[in-house]
PyMOL CGO cylinders between C-alpha atoms (Angstrom):
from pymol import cmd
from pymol.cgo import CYLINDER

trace = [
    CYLINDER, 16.05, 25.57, 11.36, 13.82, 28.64, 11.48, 0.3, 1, 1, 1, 1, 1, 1,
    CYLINDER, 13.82, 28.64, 11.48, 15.36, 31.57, 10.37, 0.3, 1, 1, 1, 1, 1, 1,
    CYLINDER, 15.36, 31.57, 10.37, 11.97, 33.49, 10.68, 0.3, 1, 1, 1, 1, 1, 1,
    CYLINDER, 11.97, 33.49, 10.68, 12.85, 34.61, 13.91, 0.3, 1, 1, 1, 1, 1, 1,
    CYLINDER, 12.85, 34.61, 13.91, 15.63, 36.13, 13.27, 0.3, 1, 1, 1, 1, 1, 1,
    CYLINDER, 15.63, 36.13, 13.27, 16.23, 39.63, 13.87, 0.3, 1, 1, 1, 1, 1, 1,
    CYLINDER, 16.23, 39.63, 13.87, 17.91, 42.65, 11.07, 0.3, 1, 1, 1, 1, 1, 1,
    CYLINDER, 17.91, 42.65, 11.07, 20.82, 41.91, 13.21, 0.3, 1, 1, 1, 1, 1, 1,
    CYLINDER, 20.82, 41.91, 13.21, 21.18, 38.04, 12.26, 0.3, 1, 1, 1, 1, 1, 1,
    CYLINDER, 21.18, 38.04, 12.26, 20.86, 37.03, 15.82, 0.3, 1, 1, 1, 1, 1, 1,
    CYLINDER, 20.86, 37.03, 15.82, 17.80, 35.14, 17.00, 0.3, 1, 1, 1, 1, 1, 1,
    CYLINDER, 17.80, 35.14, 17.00, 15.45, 37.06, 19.14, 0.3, 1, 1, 1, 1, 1, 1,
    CYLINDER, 15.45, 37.06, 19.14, 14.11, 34.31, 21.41, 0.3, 1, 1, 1, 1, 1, 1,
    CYLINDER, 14.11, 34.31, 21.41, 16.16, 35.21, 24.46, 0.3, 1, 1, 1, 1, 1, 1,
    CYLINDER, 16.16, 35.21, 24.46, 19.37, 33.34, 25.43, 0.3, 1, 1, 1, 1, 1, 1,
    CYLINDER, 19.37, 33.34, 25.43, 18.17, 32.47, 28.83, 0.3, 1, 1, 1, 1, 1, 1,
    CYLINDER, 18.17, 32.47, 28.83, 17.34, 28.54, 28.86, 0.3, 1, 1, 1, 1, 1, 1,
    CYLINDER, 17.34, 28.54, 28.86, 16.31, 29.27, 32.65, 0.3, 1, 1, 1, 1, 1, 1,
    CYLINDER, 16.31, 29.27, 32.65, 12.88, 31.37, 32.42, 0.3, 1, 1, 1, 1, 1, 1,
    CYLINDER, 12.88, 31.37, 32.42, 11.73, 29.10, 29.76, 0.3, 1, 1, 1, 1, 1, 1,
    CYLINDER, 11.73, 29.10, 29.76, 12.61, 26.00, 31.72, 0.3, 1, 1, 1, 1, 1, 1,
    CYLINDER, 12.61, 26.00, 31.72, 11.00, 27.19, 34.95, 0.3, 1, 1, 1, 1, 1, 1,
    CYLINDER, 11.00, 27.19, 34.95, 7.81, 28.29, 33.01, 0.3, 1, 1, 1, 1, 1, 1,
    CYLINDER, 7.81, 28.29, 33.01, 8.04, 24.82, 31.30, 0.3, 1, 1, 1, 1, 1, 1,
    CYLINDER, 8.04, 24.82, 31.30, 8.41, 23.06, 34.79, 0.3, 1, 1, 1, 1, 1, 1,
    CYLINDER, 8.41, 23.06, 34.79, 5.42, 25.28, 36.26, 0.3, 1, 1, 1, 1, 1, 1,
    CYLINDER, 5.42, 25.28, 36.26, 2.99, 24.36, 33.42, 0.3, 1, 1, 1, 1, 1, 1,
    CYLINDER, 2.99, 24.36, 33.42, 3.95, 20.30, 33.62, 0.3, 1, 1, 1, 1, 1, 1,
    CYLINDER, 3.95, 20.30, 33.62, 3.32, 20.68, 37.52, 0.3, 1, 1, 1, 1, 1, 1,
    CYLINDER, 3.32, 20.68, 37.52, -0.11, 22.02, 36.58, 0.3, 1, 1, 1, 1, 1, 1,
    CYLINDER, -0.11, 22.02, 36.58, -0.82, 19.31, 34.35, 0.3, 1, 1, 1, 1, 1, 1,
    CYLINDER, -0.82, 19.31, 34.35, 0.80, 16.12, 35.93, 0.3, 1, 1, 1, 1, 1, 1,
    CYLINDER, 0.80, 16.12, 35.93, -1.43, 13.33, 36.27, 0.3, 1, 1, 1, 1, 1, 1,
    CYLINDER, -1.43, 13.33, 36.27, 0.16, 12.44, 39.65, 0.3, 1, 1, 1, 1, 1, 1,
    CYLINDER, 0.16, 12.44, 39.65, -1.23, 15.60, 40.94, 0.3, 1, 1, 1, 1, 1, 1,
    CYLINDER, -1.23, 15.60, 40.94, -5.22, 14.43, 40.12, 0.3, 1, 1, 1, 1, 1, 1,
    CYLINDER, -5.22, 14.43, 40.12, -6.84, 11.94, 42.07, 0.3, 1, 1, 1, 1, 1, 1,
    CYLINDER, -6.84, 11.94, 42.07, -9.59, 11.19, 39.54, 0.3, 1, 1, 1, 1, 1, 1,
    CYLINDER, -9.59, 11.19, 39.54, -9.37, 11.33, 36.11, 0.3, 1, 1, 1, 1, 1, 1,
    CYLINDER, -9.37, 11.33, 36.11, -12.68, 13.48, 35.99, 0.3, 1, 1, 1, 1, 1, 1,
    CYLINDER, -12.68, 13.48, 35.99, -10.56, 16.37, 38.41, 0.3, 1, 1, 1, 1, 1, 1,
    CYLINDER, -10.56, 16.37, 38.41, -7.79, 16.36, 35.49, 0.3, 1, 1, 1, 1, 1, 1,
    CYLINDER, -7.79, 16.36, 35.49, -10.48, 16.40, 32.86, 0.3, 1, 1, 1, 1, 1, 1,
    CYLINDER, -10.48, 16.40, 32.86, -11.78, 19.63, 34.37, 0.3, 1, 1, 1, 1, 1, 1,
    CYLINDER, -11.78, 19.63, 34.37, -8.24, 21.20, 34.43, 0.3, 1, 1, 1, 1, 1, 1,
    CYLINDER, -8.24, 21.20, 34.43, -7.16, 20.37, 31.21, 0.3, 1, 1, 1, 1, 1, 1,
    CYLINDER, -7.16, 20.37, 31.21, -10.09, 20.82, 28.79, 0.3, 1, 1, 1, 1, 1, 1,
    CYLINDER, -10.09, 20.82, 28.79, -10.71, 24.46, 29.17, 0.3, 1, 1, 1, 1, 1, 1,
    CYLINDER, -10.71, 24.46, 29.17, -6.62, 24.73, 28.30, 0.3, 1, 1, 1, 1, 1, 1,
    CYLINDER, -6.62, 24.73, 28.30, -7.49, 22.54, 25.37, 0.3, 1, 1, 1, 1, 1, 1,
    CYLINDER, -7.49, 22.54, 25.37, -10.18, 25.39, 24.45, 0.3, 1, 1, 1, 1, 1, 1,
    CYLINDER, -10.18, 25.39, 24.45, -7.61, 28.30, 24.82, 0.3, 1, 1, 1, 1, 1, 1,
    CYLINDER, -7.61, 28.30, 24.82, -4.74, 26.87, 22.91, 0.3, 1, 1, 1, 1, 1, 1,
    CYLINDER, -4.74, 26.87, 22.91, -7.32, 25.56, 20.02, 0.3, 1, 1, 1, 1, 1, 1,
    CYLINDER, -7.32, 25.56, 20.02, -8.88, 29.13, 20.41, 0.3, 1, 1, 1, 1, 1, 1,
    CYLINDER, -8.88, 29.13, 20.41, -5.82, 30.67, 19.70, 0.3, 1, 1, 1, 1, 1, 1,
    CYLINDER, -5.82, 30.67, 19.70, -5.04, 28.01, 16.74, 0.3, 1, 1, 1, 1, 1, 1,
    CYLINDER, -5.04, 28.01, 16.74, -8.00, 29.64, 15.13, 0.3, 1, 1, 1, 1, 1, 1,
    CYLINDER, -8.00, 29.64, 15.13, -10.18, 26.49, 15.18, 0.3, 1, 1, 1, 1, 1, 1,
    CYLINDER, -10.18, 26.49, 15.18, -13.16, 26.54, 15.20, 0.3, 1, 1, 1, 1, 1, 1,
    CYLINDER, -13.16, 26.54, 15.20, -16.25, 25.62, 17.65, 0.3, 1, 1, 1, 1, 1, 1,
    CYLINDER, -16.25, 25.62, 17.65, -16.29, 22.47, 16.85, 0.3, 1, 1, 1, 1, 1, 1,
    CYLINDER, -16.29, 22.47, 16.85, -12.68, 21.57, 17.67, 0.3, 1, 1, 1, 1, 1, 1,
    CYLINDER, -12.68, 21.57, 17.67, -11.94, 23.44, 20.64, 0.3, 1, 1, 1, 1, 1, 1,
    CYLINDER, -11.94, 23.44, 20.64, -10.98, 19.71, 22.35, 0.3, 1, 1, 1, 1, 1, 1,
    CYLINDER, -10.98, 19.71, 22.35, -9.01, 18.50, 19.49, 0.3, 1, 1, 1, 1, 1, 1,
    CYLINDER, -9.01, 18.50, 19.49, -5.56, 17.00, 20.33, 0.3, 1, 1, 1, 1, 1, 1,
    CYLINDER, -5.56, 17.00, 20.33, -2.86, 20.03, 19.93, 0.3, 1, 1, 1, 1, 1, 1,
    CYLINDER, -2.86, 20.03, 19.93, -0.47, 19.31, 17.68, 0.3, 1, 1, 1, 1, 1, 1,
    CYLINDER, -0.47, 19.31, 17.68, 3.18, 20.92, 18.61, 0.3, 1, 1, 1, 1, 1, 1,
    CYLINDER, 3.18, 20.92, 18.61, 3.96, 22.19, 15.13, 0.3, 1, 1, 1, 1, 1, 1,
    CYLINDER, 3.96, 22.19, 15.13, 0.41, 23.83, 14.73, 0.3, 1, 1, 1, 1, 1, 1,
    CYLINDER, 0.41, 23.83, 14.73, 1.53, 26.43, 17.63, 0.3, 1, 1, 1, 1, 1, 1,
    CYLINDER, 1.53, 26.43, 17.63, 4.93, 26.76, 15.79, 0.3, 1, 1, 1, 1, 1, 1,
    CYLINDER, 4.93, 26.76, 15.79, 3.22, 27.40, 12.38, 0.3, 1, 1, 1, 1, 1, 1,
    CYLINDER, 3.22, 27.40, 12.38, 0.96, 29.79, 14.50, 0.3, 1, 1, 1, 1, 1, 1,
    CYLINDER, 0.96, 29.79, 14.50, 3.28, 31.98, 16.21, 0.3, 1, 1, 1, 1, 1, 1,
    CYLINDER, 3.28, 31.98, 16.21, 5.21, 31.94, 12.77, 0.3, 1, 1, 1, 1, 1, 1,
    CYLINDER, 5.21, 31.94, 12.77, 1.68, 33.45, 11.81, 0.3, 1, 1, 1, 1, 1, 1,
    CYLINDER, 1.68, 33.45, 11.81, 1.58, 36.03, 14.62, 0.3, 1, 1, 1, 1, 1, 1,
    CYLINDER, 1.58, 36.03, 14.62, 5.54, 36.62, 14.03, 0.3, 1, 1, 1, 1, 1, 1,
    CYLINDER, 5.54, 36.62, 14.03, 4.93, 37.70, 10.80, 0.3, 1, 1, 1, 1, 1, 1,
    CYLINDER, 4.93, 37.70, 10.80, 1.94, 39.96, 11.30, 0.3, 1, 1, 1, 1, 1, 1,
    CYLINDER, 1.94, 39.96, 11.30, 4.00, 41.92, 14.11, 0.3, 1, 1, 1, 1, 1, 1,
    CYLINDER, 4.00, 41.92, 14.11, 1.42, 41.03, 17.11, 0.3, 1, 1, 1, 1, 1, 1,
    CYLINDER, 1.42, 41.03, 17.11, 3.92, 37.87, 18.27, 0.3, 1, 1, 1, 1, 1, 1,
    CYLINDER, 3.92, 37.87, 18.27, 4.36, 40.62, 21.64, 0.3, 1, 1, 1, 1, 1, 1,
    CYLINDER, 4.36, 40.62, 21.64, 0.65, 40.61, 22.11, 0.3, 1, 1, 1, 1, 1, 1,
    CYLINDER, 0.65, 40.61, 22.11, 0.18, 36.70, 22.19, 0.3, 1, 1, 1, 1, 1, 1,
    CYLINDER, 0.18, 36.70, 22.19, 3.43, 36.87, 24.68, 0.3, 1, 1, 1, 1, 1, 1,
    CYLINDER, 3.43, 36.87, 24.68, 2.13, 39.01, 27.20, 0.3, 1, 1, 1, 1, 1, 1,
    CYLINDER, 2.13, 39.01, 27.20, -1.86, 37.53, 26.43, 0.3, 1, 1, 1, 1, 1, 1,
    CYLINDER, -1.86, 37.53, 26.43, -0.18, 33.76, 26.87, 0.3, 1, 1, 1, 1, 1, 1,
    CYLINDER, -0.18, 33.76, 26.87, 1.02, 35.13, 30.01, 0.3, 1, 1, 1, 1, 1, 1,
    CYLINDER, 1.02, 35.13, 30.01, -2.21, 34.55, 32.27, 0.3, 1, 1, 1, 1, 1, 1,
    CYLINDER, -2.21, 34.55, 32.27, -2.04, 30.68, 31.49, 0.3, 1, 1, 1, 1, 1, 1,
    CYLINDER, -2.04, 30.68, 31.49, 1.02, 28.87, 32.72, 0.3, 1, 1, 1, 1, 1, 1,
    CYLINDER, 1.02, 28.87, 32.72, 0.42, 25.84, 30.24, 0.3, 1, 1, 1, 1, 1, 1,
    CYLINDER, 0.42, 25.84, 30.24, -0.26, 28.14, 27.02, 0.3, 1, 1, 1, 1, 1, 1,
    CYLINDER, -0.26, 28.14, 27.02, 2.72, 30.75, 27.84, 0.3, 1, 1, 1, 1, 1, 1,
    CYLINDER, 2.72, 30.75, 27.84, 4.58, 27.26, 28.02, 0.3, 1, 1, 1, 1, 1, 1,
    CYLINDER, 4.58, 27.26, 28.02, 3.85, 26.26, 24.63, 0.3, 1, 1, 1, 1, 1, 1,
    CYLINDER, 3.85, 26.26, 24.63, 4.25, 29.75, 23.02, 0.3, 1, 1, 1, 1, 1, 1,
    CYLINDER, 4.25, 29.75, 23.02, 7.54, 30.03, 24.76, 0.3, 1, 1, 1, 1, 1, 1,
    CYLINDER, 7.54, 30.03, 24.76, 8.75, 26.35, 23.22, 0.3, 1, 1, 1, 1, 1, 1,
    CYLINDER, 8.75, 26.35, 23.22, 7.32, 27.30, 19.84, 0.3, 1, 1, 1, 1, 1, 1,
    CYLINDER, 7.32, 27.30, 19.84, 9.41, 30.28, 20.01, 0.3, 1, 1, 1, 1, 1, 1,
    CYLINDER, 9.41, 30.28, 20.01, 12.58, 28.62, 20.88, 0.3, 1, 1, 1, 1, 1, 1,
    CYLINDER, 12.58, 28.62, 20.88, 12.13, 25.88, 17.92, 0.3, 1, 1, 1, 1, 1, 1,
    CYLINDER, 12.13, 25.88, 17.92, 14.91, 25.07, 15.84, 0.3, 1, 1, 1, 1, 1, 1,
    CYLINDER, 14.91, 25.07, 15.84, 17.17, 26.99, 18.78, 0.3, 1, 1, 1, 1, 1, 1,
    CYLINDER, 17.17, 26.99, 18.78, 19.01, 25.00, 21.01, 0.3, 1, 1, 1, 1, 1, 1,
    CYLINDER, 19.01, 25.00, 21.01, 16.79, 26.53, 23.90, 0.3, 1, 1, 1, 1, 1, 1,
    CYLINDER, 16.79, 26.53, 23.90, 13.78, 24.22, 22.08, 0.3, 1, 1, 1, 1, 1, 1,
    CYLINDER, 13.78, 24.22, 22.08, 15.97, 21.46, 21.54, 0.3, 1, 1, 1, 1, 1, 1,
    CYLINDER, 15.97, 21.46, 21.54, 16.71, 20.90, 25.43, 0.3, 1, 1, 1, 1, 1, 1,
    CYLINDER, 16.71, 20.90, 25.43, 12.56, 21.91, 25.75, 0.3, 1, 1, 1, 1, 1, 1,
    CYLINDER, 12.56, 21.91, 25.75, 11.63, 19.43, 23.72, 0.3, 1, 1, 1, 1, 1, 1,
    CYLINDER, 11.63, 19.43, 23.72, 10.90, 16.43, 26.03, 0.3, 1, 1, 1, 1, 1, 1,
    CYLINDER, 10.90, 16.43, 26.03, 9.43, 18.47, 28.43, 0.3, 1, 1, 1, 1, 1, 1,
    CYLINDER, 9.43, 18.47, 28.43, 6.87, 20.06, 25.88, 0.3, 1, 1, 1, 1, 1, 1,
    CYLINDER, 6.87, 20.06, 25.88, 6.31, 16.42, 24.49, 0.3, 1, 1, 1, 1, 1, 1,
    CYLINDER, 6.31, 16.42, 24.49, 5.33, 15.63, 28.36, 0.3, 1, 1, 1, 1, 1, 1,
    CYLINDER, 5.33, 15.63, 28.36, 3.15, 18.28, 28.48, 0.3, 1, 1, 1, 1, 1, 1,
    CYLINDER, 3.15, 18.28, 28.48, 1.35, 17.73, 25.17, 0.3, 1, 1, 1, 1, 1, 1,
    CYLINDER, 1.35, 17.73, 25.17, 0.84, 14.34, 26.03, 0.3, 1, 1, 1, 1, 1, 1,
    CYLINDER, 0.84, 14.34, 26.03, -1.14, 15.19, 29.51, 0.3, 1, 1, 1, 1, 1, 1,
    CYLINDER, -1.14, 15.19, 29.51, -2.96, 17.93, 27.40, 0.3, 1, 1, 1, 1, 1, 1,
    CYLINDER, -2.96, 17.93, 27.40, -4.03, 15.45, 25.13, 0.3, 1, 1, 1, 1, 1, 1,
    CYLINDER, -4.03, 15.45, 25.13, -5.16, 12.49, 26.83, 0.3, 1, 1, 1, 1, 1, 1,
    CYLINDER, -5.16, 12.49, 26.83, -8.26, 14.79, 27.43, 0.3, 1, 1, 1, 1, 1, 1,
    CYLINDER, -8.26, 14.79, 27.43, -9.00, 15.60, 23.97, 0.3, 1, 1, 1, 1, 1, 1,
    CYLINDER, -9.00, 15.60, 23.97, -11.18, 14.04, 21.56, 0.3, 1, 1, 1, 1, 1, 1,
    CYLINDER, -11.18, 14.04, 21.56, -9.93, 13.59, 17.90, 0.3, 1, 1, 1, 1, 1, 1,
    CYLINDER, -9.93, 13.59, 17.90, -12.91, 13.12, 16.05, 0.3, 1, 1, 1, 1, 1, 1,
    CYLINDER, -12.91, 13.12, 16.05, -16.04, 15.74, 16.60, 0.3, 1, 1, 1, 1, 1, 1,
    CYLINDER, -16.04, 15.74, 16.60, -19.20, 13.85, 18.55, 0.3, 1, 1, 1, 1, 1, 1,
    CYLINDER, -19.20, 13.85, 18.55, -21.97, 13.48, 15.90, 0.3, 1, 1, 1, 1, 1, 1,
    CYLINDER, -21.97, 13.48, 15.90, -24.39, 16.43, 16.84, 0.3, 1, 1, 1, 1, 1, 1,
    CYLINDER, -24.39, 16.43, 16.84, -27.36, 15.53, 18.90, 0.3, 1, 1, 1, 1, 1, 1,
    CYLINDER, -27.36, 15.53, 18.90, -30.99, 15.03, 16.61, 0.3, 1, 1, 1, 1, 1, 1,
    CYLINDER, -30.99, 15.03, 16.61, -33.88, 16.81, 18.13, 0.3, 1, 1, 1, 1, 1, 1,
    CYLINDER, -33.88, 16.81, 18.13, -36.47, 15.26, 20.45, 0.3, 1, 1, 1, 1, 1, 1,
]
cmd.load_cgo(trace, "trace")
């Protein structure tokens, strides 16, 4: 499906290895789980400044850093960073967060049958992500 990854040899360059990108899936759905918060306002706390970071690296702006993420926005944006040649840098940056490397790794993998077998797993994940975003901006507050 995406042949933008492909490499002057005609092989893909995502590695071949379903196994690091499963366990780094499995690590960033463990982080995220709502079985794992007691209150909702504990998960809120984890998951909003993630929301920040992965809308930060979207290229949103300000005002929709806790928009709902939207899986083929991080494909279309590590298409963007693919074709630049800085895809390494948002690797090794992505690395630090568990959840983000997650995403950049399934985004990768898309249209490979690595992402194929990620798939449910990074719908999972998007779907605790975004139960703590908002979808429409809060009207700005008027002055006293």
């Amino acid at each position: 499906m995406f042949d933008w990854f492909k490499g002057k040899s005609g092989k893909a360059e995502p590695s071949s290895s379903t196994g690091s990108e499963e366990r780094i899936m499995d690590a960033a759905i463990r982080e995220v789980h709502p079985e794992q918060f007691i209150v909702d306002v504990d998960a809120a706390m984890v998951m909003q400044p993630r929301l920040v970071s992965i809308n930060a690296m979207l290229g949103r702006p300000q005002t929709e850093r806790f928009f709902a993420i939207n899986f083929d926005d991080i494909v279309q944006r590590v298409r963007h960073y693919h074709h630049r040649g800085v895809l390494g840098q948002l690797v090794q940056l992505s690395a630090g967060d568990v959840v983000l490397a997650a995403l950049v790794a399934a985004a990768i993998q898309e249209g490979h049958p690595t992402g194929e077998q990620l798939k449910p797993k990074t719908d999972f994940l998007l779907s605790c992500l975004n139960k703590y975003s908002k979808n429409v901006p809060e009207p700005m507050p008027r002055g006293r």
